[in-house]
Backbone bond lengths (Angstrom), bond angles and torsions (degrees), N, CA, C in turn:
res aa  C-N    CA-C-N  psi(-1)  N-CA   C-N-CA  omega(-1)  CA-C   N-CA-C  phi
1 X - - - 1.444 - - 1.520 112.74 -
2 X 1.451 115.63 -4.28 1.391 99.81 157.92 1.383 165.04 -11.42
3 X 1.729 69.23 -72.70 1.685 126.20 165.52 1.974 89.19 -33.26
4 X 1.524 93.22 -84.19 1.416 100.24 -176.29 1.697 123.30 -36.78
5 X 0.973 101.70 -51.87 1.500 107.03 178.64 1.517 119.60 -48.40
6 X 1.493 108.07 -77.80 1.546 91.20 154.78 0.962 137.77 -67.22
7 X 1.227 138.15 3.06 1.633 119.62 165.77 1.808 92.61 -91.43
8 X 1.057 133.57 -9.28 1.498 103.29 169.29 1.629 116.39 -93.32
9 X 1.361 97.31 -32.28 1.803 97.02 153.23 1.500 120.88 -47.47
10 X 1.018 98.18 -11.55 2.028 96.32 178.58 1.168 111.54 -97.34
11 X 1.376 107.83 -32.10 1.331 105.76 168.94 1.074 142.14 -66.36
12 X 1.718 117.42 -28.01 1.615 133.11 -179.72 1.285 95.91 135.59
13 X 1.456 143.21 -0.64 1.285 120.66 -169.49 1.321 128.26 -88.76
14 X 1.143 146.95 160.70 1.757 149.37 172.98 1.197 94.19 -97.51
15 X 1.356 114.83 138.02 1.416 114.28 165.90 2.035 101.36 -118.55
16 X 1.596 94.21 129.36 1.434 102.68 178.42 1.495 122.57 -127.10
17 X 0.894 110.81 148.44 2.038 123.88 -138.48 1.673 94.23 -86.21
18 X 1.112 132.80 110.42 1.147 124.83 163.30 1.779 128.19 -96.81
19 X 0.944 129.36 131.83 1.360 134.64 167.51 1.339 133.28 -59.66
20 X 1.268 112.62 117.90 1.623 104.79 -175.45 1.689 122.88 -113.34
21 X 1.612 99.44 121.35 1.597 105.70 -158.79 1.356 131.61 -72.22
22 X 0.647 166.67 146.61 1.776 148.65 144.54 1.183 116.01 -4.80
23 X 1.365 135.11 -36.56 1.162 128.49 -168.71 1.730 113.23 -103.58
24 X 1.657 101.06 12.53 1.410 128.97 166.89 2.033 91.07 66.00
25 X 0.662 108.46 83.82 1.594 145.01 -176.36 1.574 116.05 -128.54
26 X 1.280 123.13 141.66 1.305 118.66 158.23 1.731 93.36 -122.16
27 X 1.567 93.42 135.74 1.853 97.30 163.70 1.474 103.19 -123.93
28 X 1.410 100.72 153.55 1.482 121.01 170.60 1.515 121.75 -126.81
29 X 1.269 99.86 123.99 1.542 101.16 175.71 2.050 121.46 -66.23
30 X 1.281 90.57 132.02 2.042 85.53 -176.48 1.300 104.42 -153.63
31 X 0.827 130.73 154.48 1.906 143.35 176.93 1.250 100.93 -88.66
32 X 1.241 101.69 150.19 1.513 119.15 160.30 1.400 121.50 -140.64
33 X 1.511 114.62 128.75 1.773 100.26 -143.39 1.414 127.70 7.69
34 X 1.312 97.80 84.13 1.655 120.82 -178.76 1.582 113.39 50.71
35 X 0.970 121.22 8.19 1.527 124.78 168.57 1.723 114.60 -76.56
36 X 1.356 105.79 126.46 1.649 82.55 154.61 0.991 129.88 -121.92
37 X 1.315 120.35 148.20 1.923 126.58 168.20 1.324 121.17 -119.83
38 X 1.125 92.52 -162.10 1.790 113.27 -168.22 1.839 93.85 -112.68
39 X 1.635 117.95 134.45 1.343 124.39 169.68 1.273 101.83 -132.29
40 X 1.606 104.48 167.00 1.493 111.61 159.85 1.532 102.07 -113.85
41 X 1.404 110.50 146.55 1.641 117.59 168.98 1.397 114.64 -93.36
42 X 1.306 88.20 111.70 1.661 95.14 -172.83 1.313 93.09 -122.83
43 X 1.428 116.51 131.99 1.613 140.45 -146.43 1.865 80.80 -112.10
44 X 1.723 117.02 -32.26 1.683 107.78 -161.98 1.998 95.47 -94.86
45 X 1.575 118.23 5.08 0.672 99.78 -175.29 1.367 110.86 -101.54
46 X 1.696 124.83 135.67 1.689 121.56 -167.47 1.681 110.42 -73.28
47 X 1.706 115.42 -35.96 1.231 100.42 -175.03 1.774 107.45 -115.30
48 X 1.199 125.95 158.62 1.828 113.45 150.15 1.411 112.54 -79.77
49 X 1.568 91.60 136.10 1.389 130.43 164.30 1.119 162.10 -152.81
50 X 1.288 114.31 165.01 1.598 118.54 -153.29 1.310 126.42 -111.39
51 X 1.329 126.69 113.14 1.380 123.39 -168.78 1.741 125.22 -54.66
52 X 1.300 144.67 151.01 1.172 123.72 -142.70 1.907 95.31 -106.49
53 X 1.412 103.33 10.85 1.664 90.86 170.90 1.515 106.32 -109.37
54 X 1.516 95.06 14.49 2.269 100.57 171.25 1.644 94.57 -106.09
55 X 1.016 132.97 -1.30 1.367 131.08 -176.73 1.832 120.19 -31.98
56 X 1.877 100.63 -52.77 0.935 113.32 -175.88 1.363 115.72 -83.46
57 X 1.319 108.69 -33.77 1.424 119.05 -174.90 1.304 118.83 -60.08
58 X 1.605 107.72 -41.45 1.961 99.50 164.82 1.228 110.26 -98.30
59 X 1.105 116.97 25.50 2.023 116.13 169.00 1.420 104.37 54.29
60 X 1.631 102.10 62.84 1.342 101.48 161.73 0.879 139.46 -109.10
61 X 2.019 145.09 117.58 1.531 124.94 -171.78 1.198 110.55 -78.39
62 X 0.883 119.47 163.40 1.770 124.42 -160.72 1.662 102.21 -161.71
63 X 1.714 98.59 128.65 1.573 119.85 173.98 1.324 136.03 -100.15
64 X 0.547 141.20 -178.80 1.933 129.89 -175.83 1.307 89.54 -95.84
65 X 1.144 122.07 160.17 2.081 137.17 -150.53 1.633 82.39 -163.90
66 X 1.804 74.29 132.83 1.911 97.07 153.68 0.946 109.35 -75.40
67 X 1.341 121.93 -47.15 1.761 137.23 -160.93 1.558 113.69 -43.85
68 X 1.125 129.42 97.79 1.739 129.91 -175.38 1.795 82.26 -79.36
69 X 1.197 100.90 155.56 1.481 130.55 157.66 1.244 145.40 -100.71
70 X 1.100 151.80 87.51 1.394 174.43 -146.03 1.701 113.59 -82.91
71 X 0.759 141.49 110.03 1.944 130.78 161.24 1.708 103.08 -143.53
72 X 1.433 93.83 -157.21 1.783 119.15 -162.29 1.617 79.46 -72.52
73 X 1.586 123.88 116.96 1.604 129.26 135.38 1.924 88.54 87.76
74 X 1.085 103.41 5.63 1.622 92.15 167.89 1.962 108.60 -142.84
75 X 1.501 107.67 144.22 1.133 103.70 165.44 1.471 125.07 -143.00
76 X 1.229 137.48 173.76 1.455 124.94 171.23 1.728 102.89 55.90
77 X 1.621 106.65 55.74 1.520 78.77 -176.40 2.047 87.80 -106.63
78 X 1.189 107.49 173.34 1.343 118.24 179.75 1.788 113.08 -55.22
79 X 1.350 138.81 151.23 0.988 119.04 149.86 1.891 117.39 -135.52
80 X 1.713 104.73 -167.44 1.275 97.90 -177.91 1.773 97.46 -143.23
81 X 1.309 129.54 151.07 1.161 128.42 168.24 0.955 138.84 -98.82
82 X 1.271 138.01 164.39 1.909 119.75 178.63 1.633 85.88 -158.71
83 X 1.481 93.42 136.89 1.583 98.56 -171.83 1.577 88.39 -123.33
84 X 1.766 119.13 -178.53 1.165 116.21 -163.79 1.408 154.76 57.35
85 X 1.485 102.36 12.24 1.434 119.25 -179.88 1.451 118.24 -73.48
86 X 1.066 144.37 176.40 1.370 151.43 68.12 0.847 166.41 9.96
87 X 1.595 139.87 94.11 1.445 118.42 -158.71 1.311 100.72 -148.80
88 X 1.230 122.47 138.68 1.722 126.68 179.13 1.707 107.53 -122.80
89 X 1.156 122.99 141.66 1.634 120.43 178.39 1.745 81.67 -149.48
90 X 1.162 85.91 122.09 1.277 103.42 -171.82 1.536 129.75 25.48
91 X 1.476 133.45 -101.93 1.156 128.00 163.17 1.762 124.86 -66.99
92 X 1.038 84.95 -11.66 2.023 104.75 -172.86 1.208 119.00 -90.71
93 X 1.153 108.05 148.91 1.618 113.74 -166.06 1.281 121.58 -136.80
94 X 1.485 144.41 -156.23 1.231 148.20 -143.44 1.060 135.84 124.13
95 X 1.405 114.82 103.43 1.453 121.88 171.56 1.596 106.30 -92.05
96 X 1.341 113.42 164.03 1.184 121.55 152.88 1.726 105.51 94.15
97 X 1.336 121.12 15.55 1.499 119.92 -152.36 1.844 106.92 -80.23
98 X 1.202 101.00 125.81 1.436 100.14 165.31 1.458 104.27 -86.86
99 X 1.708 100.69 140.99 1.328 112.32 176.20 1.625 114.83 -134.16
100 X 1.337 112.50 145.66 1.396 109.30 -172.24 1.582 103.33 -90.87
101 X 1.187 101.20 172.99 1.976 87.72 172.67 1.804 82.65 -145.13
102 X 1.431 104.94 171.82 1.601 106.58 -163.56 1.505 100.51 169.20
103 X 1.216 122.13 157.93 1.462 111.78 -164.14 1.885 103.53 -118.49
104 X 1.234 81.98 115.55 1.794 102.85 -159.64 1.647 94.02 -76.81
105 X 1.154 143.47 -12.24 1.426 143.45 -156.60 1.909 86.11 -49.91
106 X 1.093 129.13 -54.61 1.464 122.82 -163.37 0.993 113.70 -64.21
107 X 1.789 132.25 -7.73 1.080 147.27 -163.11 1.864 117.12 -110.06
108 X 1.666 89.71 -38.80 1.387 115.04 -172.70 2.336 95.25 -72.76
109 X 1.734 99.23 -45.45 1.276 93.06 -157.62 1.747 104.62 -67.22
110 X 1.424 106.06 -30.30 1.475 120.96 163.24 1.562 109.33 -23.34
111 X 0.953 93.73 -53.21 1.905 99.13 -152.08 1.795 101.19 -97.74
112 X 1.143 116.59 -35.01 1.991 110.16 168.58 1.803 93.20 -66.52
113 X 1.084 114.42 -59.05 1.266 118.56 -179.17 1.980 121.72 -15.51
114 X 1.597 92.02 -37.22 1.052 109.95 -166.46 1.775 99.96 -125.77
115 X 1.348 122.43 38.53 1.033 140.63 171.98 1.809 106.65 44.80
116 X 1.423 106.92 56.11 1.292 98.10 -174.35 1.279 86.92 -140.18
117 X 1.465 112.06 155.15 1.754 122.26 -173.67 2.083 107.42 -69.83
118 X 1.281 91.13 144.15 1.710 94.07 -179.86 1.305 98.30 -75.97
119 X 1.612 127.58 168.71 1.309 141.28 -171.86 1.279 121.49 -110.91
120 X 1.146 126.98 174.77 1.377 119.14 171.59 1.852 110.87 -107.81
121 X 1.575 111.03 -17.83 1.522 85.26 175.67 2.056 78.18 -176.81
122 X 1.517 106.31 -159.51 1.025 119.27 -159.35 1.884 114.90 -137.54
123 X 1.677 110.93 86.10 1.569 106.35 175.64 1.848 94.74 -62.66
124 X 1.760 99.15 126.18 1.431 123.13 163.80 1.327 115.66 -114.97
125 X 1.689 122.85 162.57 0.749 131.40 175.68 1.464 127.93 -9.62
126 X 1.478 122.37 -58.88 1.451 132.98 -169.39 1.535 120.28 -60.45
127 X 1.641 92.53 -23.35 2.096 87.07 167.34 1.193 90.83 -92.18
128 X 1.148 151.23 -48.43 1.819 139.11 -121.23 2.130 77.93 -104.18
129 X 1.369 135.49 -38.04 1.351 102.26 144.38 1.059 153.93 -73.86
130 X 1.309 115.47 3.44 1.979 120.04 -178.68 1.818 87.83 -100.45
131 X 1.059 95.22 -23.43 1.767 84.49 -175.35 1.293 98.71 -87.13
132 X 0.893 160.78 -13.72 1.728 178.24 93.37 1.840 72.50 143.97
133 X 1.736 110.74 86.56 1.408 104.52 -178.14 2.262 98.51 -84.79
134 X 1.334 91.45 168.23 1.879 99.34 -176.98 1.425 85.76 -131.94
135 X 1.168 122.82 129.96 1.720 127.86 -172.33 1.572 98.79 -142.72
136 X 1.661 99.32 115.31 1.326 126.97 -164.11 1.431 112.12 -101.40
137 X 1.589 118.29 88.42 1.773 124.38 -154.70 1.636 98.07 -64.15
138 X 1.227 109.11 -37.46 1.366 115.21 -158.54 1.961 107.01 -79.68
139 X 1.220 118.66 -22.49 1.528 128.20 160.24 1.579 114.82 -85.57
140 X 1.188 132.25 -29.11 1.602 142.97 -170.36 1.470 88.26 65.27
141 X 1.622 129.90 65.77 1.111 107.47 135.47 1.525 109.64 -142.84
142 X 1.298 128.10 -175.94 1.601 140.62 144.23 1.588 127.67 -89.02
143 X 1.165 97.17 153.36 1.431 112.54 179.15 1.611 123.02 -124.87
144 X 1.462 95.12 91.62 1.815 94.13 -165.03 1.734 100.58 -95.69
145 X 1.565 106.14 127.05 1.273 99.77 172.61 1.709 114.73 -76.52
146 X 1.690 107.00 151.46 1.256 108.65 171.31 1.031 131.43 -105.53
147 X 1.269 136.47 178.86 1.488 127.51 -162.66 1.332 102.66 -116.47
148 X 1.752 114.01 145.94 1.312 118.50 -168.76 1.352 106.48 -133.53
């Protein structure tokens, strides 16, 4: 997998180390207006998001949302939005981030449940496509391209 490594280093990409949990999870560490937390990369999830008891903690304003929310053993749950964020994963960046907010407790109890640390929110689909990310199962990491 070398191979891979540098040729996506040639390309522009960061490659960032992800952790893999007990509950067969990958998390990645990322800021959100200069905050940092703990995520899971969820490739099935369409938006990133943030659980609604981190609200304050990454200084987020947040609007009332049509958007119901869907996951593992929960559905139709309520949500809230916050547009204008921030987000850094390692070398990568982003202004302007819409973020969903939604109450991860069914998600969080999942994962202590299974002796693994709770999270602070959820990288979805919408970065790991603007980053046209390449996520390498067999290294535990990602490869987010950057912009030049």
């Amino acid at each position: 997998m070398a191979a891979l490594k540098k040729f996506l280093k040639s390309k522009g990409y960061d490659r960032i180390p992800l952790v893999f949990t007990a509950t067969n999870h990958f998390e990645i560490v990322a800021k959100i207006n200069g905050i940092q937390g703990r995520f899971i990369l969820d490739t099935g999830a369409s938006n990133t998001c943030v659980g609604f008891d981190k609200t304050a903690y990454f200084n987020l304003v947040s609007k009332n949302s049509k958007i119901k929310a869907a996951g593992a053993g929960a559905t139709n749950m309520e949500t809230l939005i916050s547009k204008k964020n921030t987000i850094e994963i390692g070398k990568w960046h982003k202004k302007k981030l819409k973020i969903v907010l939604f109450d991860l407790m069914h998600v969080n109890e999942a994962l202590t449940s299974h002796k693994a640390l709770p999270v602070d929110g959820i990288i979805g689909a919408d970065i790991l496509k603007k980053t046209k990310a390449v996520i390498d199962y067999n290294k535990s990491c990602v490869y987010l391209k950057l912009k030049r």
